[in-house]
C-alpha positions as CSV (number, residue, x, y, z in Angstrom):
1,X,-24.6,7.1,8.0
2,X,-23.3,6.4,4.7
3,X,-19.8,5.1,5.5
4,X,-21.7,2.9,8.1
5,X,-23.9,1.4,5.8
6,X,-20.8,0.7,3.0
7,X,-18.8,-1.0,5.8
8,X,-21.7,-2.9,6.7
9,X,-22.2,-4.2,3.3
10,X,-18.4,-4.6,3.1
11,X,-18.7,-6.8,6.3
12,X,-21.5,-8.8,4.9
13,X,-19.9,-9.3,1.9
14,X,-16.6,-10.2,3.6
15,X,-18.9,-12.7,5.3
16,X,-20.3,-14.3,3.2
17,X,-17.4,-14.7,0.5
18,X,-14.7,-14.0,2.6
19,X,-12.3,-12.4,0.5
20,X,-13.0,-11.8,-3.2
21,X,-10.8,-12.5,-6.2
22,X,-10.5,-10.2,-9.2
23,X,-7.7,-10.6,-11.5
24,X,-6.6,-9.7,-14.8
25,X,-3.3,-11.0,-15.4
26,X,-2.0,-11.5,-19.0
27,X,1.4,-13.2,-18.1
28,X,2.4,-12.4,-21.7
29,X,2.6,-8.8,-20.9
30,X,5.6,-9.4,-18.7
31,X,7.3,-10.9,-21.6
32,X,11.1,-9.1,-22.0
33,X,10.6,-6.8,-18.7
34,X,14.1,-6.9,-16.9
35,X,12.9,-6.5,-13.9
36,X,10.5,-5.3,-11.1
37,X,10.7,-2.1,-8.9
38,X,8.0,-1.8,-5.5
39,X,5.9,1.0,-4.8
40,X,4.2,0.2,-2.0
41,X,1.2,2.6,-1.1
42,X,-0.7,2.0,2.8
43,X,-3.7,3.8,2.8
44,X,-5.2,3.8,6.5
45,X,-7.5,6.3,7.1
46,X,-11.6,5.8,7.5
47,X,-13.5,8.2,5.3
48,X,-14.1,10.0,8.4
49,X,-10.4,11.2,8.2
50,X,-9.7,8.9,11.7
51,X,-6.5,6.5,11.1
52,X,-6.5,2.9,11.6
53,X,-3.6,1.3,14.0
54,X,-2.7,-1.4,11.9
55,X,-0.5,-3.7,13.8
56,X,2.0,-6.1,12.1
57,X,1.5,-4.3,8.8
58,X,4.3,-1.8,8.6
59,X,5.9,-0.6,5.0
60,X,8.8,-1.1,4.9
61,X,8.7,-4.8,6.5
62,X,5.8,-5.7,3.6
63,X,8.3,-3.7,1.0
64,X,11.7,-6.2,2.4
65,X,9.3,-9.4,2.2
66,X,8.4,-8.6,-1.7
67,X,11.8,-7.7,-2.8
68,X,13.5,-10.6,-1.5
69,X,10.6,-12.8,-2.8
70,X,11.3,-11.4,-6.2
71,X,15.0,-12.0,-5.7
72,X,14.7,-15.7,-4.3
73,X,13.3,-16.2,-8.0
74,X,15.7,-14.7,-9.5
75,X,13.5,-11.4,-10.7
76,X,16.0,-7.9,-10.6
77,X,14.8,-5.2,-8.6
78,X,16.1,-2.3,-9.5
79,X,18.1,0.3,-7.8
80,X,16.3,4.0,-7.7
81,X,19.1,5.4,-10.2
82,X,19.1,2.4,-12.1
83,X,15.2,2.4,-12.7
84,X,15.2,5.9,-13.5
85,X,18.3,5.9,-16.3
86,X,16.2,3.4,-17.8
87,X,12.7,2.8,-17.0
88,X,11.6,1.2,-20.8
89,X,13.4,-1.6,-19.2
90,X,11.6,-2.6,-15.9
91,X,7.4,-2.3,-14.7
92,X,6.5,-1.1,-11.7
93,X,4.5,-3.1,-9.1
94,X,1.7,-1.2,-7.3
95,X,0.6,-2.8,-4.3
96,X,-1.9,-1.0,-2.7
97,X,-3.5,-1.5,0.6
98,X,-7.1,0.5,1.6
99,X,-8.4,-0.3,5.2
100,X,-11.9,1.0,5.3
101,X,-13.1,0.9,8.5
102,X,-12.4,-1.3,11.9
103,X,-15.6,-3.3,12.9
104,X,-15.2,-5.3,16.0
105,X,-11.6,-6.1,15.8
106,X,-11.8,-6.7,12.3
107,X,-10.4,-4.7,8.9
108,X,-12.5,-4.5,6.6
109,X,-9.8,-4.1,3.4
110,X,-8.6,-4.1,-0.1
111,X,-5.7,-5.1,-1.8
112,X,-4.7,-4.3,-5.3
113,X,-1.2,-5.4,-6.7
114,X,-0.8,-4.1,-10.8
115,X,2.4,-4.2,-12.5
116,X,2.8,-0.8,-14.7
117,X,4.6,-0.4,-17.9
118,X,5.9,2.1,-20.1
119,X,3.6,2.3,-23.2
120,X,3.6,4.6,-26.5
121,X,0.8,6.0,-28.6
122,X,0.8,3.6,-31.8
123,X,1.5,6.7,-33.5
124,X,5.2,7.2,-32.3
125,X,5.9,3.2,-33.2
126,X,6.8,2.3,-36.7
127,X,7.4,-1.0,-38.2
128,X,11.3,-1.3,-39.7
129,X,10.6,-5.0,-41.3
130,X,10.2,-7.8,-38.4
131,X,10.9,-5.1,-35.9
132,X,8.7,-2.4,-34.2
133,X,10.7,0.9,-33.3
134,X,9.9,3.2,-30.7
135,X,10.2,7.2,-32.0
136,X,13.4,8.2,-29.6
137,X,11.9,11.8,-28.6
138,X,8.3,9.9,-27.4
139,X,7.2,10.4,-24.1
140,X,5.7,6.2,-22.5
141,X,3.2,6.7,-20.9
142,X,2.5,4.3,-17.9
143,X,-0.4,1.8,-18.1
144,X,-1.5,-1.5,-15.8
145,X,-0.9,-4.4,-18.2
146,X,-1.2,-7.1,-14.9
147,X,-3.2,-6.6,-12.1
148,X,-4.9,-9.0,-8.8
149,X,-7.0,-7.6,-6.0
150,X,-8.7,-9.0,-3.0
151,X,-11.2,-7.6,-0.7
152,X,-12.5,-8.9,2.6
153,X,-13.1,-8.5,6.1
154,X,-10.5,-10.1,8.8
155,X,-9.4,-9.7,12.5
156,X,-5.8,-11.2,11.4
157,X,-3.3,-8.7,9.7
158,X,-1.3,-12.0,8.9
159,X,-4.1,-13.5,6.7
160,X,-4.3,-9.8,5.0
161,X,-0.4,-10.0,4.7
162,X,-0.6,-13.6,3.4
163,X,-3.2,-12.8,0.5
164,X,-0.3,-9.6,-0.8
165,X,2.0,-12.9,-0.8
166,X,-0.2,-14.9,-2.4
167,X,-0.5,-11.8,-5.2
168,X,3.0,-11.8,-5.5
169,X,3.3,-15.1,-5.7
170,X,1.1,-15.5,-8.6
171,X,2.9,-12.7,-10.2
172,X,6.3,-14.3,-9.8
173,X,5.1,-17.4,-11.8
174,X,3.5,-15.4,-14.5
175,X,6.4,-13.4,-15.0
176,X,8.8,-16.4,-15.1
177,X,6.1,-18.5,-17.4
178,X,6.9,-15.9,-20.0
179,X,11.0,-14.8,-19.4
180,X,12.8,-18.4,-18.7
């Protein structure tokens, strides 16, 4: 009864506004990153454990169309050993998709794109003059320094792909904005 009533909020909602805009994005905390790595993270199951056929929506298609986005703009996406010898270097980009339930042909969904950074404890950075120095044996912890998310309700999986475009989209310009 619950999860009935939540989707029918989220369908009213969806309704009404249609899809939702919440961003944070502080373009000048992708200042110096070197580039971008995907992790792309589907999440298709109802809270009644049931999963949704989501047609036209597979991984690794949505992963492809991101990367070569970010590489059309000139923005390096790392290889897996590359981004691992080095991660100070590059942010991740979470895009997250949560499909709560399927109402008469229609999704009701979520999408959340964050980029995540390496950060330190102020206490293992000292200042050398000008220049801030990062204690070699500290562990970074990651953090969300940029983040978008949409919610809505559609029957279209193309409209639900075109608003993780539109994310990314708005990422690549804030990223470039601040590293041209």
């Amino acid at each position: 009864m619950k999860t009935v009533l939540i989707t029918l909020l989220f369908l009213l909602i969806g309704v009404i506004v249609f899809a939702q805009e919440d961003e944070y994005n502080d373009a000048i905390s992708l200042s110096g990153i070197k580039g971008l790595k995907i992790e792309l993270v589907v999440n298709n199951l109802t809270d009644s454990g049931i999963e949704i056929d989501i047609p036209d929506l597979h991984p690794e298609k949505i992963q492809n169309e991101i990367e070569l986005n970010l590489r059309k703009a000139g923005i390096k996406v790392p290889l897996e050993d590359e981004f691992e010898s080095n991660r100070i270097d590059y942010a991740v980009v979470m895009v997250y998709f949560y499909f709560a339930e399927k109402i008469n042909y229609s999704y009701v969904y979520a999408i959340s794109i964050g980029v995540e950074q390496a950060c330190f404890r102020y206490r293992d950075v000292y200042r050398k003059g000008r220049q801030m120095i990062v204690n070699t044996e500290a562990e970074p912890y990651w953090g969300t320094t940029w983040q978008l998310g949409y919610v809505g309700v559609n029957s279209k999986t193309s409209i639900i792909l075109d608003a993780v475009m539109k994310g990314i989209d708005e990422l690549i310009n804030d990223y470039l904005s601040v590293n041209q």
